[in-house]
C-alpha positions in Angstrom: -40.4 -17.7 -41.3 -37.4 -18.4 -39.2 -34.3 -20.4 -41.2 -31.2 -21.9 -39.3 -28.1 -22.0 -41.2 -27.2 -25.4 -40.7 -23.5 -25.0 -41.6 -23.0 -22.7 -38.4 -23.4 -23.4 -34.9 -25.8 -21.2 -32.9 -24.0 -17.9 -31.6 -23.8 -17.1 -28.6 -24.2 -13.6 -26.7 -21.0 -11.8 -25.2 -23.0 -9.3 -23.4 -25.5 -12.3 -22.5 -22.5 -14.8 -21.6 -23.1 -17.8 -19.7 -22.0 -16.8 -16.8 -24.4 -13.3 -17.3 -27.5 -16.0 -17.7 -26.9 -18.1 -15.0 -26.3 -15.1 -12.8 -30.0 -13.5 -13.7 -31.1 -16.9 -13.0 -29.7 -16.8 -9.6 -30.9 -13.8 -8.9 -34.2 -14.3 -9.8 -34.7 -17.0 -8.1 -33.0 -16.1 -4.9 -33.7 -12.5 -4.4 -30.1 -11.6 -2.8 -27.1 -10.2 -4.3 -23.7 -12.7 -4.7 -21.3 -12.9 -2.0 -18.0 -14.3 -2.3 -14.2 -14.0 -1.2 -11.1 -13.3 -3.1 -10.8 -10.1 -5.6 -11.8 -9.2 -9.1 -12.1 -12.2 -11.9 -12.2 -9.8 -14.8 -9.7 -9.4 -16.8 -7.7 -5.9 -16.6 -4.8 -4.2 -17.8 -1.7 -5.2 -15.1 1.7 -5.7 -15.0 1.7 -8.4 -17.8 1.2 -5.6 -20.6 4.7 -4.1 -19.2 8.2 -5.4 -20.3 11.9 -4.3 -19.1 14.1 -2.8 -21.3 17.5 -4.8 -20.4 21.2 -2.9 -20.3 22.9 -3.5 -23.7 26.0 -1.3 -24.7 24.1 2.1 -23.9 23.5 0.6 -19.9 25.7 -2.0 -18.8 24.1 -4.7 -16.6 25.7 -6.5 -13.3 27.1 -9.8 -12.7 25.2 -11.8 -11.2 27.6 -13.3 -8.7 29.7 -10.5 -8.4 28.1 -7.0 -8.1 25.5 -7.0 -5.6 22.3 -5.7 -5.9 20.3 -4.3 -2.5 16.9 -5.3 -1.6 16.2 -3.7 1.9 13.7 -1.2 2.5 13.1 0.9 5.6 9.6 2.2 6.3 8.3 5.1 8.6 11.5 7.1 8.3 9.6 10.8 8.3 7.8 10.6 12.2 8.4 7.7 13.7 11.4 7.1 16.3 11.9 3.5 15.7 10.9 3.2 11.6 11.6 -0.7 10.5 13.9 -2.4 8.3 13.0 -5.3 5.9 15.4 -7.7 4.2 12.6 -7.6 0.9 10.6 -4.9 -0.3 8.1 -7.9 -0.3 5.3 -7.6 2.7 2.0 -9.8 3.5 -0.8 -7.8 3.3 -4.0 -7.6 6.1 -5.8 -10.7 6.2 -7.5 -11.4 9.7 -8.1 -14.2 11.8 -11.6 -14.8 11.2 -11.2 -14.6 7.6 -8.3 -17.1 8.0 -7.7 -20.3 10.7 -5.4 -19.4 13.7 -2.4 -22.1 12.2 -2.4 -19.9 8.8 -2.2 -16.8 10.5 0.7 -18.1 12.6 2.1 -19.6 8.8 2.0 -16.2 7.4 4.2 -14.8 10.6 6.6 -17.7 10.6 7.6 -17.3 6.6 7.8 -13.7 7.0 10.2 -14.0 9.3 12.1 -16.1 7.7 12.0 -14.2 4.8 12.9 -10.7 7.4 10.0 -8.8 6.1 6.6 -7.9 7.5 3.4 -9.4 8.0 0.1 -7.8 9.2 -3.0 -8.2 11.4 -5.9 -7.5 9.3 -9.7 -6.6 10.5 -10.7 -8.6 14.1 -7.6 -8.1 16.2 -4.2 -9.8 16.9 -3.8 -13.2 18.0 -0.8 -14.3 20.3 0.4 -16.5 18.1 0.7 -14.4 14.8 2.6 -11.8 17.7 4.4 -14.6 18.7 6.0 -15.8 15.5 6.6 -12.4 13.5 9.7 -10.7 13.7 7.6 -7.7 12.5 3.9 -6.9 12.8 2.1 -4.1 11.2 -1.6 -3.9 13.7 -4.3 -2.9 11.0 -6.7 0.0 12.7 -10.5 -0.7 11.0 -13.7 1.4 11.0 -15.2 -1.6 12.9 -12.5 -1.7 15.4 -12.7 -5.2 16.1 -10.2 -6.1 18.6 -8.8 -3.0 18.9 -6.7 -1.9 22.4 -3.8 -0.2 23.2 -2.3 -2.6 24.4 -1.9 -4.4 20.7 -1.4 -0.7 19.3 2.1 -1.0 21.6 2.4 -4.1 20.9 3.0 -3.6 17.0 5.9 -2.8 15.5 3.3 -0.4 12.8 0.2 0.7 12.9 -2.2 0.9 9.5 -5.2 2.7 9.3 -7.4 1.3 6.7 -9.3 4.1 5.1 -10.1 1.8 1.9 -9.8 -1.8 0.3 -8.9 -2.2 -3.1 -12.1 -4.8 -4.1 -13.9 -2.7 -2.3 -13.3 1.1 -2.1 -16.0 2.9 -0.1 -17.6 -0.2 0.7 -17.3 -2.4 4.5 -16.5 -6.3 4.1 -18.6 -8.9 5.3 -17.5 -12.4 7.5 -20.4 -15.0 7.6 -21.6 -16.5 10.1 -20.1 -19.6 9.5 -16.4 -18.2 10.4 -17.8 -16.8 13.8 -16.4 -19.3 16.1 -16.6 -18.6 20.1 -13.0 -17.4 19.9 -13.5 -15.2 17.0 -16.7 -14.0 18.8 -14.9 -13.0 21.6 -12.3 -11.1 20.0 -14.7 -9.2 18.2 -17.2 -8.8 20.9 -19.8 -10.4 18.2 -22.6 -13.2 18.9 -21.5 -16.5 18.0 -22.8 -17.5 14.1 -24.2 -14.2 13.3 -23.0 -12.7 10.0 -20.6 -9.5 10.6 -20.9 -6.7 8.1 -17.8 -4.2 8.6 -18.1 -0.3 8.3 -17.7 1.3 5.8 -16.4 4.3 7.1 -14.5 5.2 10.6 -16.4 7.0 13.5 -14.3 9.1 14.5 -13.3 11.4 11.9 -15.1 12.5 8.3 -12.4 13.8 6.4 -8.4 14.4 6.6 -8.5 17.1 8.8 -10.1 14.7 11.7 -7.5 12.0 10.2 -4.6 13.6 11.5 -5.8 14.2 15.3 -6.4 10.5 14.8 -2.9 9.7 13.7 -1.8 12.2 16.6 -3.3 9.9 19.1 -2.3 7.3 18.0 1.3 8.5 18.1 0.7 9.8 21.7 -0.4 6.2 22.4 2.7 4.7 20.9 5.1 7.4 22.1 5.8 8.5 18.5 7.4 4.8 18.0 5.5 3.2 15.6 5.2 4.0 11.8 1.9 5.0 10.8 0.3 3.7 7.4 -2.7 4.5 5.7 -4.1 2.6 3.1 -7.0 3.4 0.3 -8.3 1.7 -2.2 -7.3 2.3 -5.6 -10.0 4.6 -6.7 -8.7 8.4 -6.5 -4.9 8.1 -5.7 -3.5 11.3 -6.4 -6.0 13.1 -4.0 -5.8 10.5 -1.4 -2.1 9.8 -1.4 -1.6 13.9 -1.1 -4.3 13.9 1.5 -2.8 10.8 3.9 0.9 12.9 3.4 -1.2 16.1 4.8 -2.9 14.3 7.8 0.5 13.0 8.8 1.0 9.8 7.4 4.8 7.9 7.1 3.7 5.2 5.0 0.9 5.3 1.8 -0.4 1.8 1.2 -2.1 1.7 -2.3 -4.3 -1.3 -3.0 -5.9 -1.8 -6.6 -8.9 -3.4 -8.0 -7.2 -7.0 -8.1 -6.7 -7.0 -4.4 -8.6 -9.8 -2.8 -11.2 -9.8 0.1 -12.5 -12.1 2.7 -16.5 -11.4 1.3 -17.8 -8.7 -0.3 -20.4 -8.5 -3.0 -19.7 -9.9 -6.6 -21.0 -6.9 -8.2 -18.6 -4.5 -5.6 -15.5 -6.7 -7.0 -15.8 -6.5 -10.4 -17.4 -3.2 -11.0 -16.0 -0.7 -8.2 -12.3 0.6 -8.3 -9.1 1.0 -10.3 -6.6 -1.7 -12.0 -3.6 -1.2 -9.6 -1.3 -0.4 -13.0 -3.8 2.5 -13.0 -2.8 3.7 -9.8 0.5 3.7 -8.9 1.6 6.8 -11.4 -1.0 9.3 -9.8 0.2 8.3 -6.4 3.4 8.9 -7.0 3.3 12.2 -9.0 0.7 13.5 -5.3 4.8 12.3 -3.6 6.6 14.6 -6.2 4.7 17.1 -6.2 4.9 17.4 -2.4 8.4 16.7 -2.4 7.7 13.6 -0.4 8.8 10.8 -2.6 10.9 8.5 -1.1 10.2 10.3 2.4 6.7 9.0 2.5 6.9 5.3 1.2 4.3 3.8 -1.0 3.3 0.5 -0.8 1.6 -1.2 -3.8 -0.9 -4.2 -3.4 -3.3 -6.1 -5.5 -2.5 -8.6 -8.3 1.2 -9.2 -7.0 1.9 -12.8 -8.1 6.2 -12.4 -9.1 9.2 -11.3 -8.7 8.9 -9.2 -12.6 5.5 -8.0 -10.9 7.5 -6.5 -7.6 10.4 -5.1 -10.4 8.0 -3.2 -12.3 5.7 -1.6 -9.2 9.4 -0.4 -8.1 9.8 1.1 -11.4 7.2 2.6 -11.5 7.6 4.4 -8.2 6.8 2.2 -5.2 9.1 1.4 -2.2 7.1 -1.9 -1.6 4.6 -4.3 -2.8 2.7 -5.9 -0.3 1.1 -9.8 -1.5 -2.2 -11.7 -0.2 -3.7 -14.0 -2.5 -0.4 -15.2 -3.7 1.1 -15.7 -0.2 -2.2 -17.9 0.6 -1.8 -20.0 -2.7 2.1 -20.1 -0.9 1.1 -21.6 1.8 -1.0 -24.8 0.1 -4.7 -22.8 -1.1 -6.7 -23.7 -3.8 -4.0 -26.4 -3.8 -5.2 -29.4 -7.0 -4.5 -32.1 -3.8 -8.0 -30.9 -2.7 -9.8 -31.1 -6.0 -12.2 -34.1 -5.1 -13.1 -31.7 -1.8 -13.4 -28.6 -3.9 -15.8 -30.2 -6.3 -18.2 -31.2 -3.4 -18.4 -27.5 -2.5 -19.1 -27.2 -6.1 -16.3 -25.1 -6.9 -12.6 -26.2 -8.3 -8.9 -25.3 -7.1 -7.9 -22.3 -8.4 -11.7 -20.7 -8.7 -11.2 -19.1 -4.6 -15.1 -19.7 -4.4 -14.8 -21.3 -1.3 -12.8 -18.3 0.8 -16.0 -16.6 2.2 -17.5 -20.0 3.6 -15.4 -21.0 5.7 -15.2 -24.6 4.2 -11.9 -24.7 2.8 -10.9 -28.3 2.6 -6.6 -26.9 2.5 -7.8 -25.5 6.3 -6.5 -22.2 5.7 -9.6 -19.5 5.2 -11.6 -21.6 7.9 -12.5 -21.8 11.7 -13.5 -25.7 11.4 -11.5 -27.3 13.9 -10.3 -30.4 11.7 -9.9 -28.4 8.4 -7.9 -26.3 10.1 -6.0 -29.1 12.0 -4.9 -29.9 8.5 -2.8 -27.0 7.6 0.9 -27.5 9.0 2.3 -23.7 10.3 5.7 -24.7 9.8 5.8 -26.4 6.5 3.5 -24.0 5.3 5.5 -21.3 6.5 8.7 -22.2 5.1 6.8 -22.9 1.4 6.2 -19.2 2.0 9.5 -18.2 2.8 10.6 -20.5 -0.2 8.1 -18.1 -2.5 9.4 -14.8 -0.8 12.8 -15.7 -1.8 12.1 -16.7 -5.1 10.1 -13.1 -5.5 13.2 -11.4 -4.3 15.4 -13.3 -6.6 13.8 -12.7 -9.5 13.5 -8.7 -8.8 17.0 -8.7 -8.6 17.6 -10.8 -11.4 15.7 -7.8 -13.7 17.5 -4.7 -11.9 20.7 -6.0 -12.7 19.6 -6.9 -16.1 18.8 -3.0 -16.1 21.8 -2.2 -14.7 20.6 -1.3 -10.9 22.5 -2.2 -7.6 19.7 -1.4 -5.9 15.5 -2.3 -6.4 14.9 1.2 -5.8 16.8 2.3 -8.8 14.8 0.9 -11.0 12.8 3.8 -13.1 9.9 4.1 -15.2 12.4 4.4 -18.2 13.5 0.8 -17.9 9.8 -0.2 -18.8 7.5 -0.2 -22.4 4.2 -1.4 -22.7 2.9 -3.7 -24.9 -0.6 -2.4 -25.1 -2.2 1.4 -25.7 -4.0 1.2 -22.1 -1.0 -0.1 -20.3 0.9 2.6 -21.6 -1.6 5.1 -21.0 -2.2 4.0 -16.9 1.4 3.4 -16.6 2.7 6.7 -18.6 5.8 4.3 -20.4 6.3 4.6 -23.9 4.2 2.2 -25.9 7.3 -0.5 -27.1 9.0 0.5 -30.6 7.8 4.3 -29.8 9.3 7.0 -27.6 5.3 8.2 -27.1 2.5 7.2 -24.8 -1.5 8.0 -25.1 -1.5 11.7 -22.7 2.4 12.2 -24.0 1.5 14.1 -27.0 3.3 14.1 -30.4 5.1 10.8 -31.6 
């Protein structure tokens, strides 16, 4: 005989949550795996769990408004003849048109030049205006090659071969068919409302060896102008950071788990890859070891939101942070003004539900004529230059506090961490002790 305790409420199931139930449910009734945009919703060790340890009488910090502190950072110096120099170690990150309307693509170029740092193409090719209106555009090269000419290749200012995705390492993305309008279509040589399914994997090579003919022709292309990233997914960074130095590379781009997509599989995002706290160490020990740190720059992305966020990935080794989801938000995404709309789609602002649809009522991650009409490319572009600026001023508001004239001077020793896994993935003492998990003694 069953009894209920009625002085206690019924308990509910953490492995069995209610999210879990209603998944099952879906599933079962549906028989197809979730899709959805944006990057992992779990929550994982990240920059948070680290704090700076500020100059007191054994470091002496900077005034403010007297002692300047540097923020350039210059990219490509190892091969390239004509590497590039940006005002902020802060860059936007890959996100194609397709995924996003033409007037936010053109936003994201026009606050990044303000701003004087970088902006990139992402997967289906480059648009005249996004050209147009940045000062400096990195060309994204893609298994699916969507776009691709070398015409554009010339027409960059870098070139980044994307190896991996960070909320999807060794998996291709997906755009619905609801994004594939006739221009999209025709840059991508696709039929009109058919879902696209990405690669996985490039064609043309199948390991690092065939990786650096590739980056050889693209050079030739280029006449050894243009810097040459490659970027993986944070899954095995040590190996593939020391692996895109041996093919040839002048820039490493790193992105980790909490790096958004345009669509990918739920289960891919939340279950496949590595915090990006977890990766940014092992990458840059593969630099030290080669004796390429600082020679070949790393770029960190995924989970960028501030300017503490940029401070510590520089302390902990990186030249540059690149942002995505946060330079959308910048722009007016996900944005409470559209709740009313956002709850018709069934979703809420803030919840990024809504990115893989192509409904977004804020007419940024859309190709619906009138959404898009709704999104402003100048205003929007200046609230993004507003935010870069902010970022930058708040890096340099903690490297002077640490005593640095320079982001780049930051070093891991300026940092503790708060929790046992933060100072194990980030190898910085755990705070009060001198000793982190792997460190041995205490």
């Amino acid at each position: 005989m069953s009894y209920h305790n009625p002085f206690t409420p019924p308990r509910k199931s953490a492995t069995f949550d209610d999210h879990t139930l209603a998944e099952i449910r879906r599933a079962a009734a549906t028989g197809i795996y979730d899709i959805r945009g944006a990057g992992t919703k779990r929550k994982v060790p990240h920059f948070d769990d680290l704090l700076f340890l500020g100059a007191s009488i054994s470091r002496y910090p900077l005034e403010g408004y007297r002692e300047k502190c540097d923020t350039t950072v210059t990219l490509g110096t190892r091969f390239a003849k004509k590497p590039i120099t940006l005002k902020t170690p802060i860059t936007i990150a890959g996100m194609s048109f397709g995924a996003l309307s033409g007037n936010a693509k053109e936003a994201l170029g026009r606050g990044a030049t303000i701003a004087g740092t970088s902006t990139t193409t992402g997967d289906g090719g480059m648009t005249d205006e996004e050209r147009g209106h940045s000062q400096t555009l990195v060309y994204q090269y893609l298994p699916s090659r969507y776009g691709m000419n070398p015409k554009d290749l010339r027409r960059a200012d870098a070139i980044e071969v994307v190896v991996g995705q960070g909320a999807k390492p060794g998996g291709g993305g997906m755009l619905l068919g609801q994004k594939i309008s006739d221009r999209v279509a025709n840059m991508r040589n696709l039929p009109k409302g058919i879902d696209q399914r990405s690669a996985c994997r490039h064609p043309d090579w199948t390991g690092p060896d065939d990786l650096e003919i590739k980056i050889l022709e693209l050079r030739e292309i280029t006449d050894w102008e243009k810097p040459i990233y490659i970027k993986v997914g944070g899954a095995r960074p040590y190996y593939d950071t020391a692996l895109a130095v041996k093919a040839g590379a002048d820039v490493v781009v790193l992105d980790g788990m909490q790096g958004g997509t345009a669509a990918t599989q739920d289960v891919f995002i939340e279950n496949v890859g590595m915090p990006t706290l977890a990766c940014i160490r092992p990458a840059v020990q593969a630099l030290q070891d080669l004796g390429m740190h600082r020679k070949v720059q790393l770029i960190v992305s995924g989970g960028i939101r501030s300017g503490a966020d940029v401070a510590k990935a520089l302390a902990l080794g990186a030249d540059a942070v690149a942002i995505g989801t946060a330079a959308l938000v910048a722009l007016g995404d996900n944005d409470p003004h559209w709740e009313a709309e956002y709850q018709k789609l069934g979703t809420t602002a803030g919840a990024y539900d809504d990115w893989h649809e192509g409904k977004d009522p804020a007419g940024i991650t859309t190709q619906d004529p009138e959404l898009a009409a709704r999104l402003d490319p100048v205003a929007a572009g200046r609230r993004l230059a507003n935010y870069l600026k902010v970022m930058t001023l708040e890096a340099q508001t903690i490297a002077r506090a640490c005593g640095k004239n320079h982001l780049h001077n930051l070093e891991p020793e300026d940092l503790v961490a708060l929790t046992m896994e933060a100072a194990a993935m980030a190898q910085v003492p755990l705070a009060g002790t001198n000793w982190f998990p792997g460190k041995g003694g205490f």
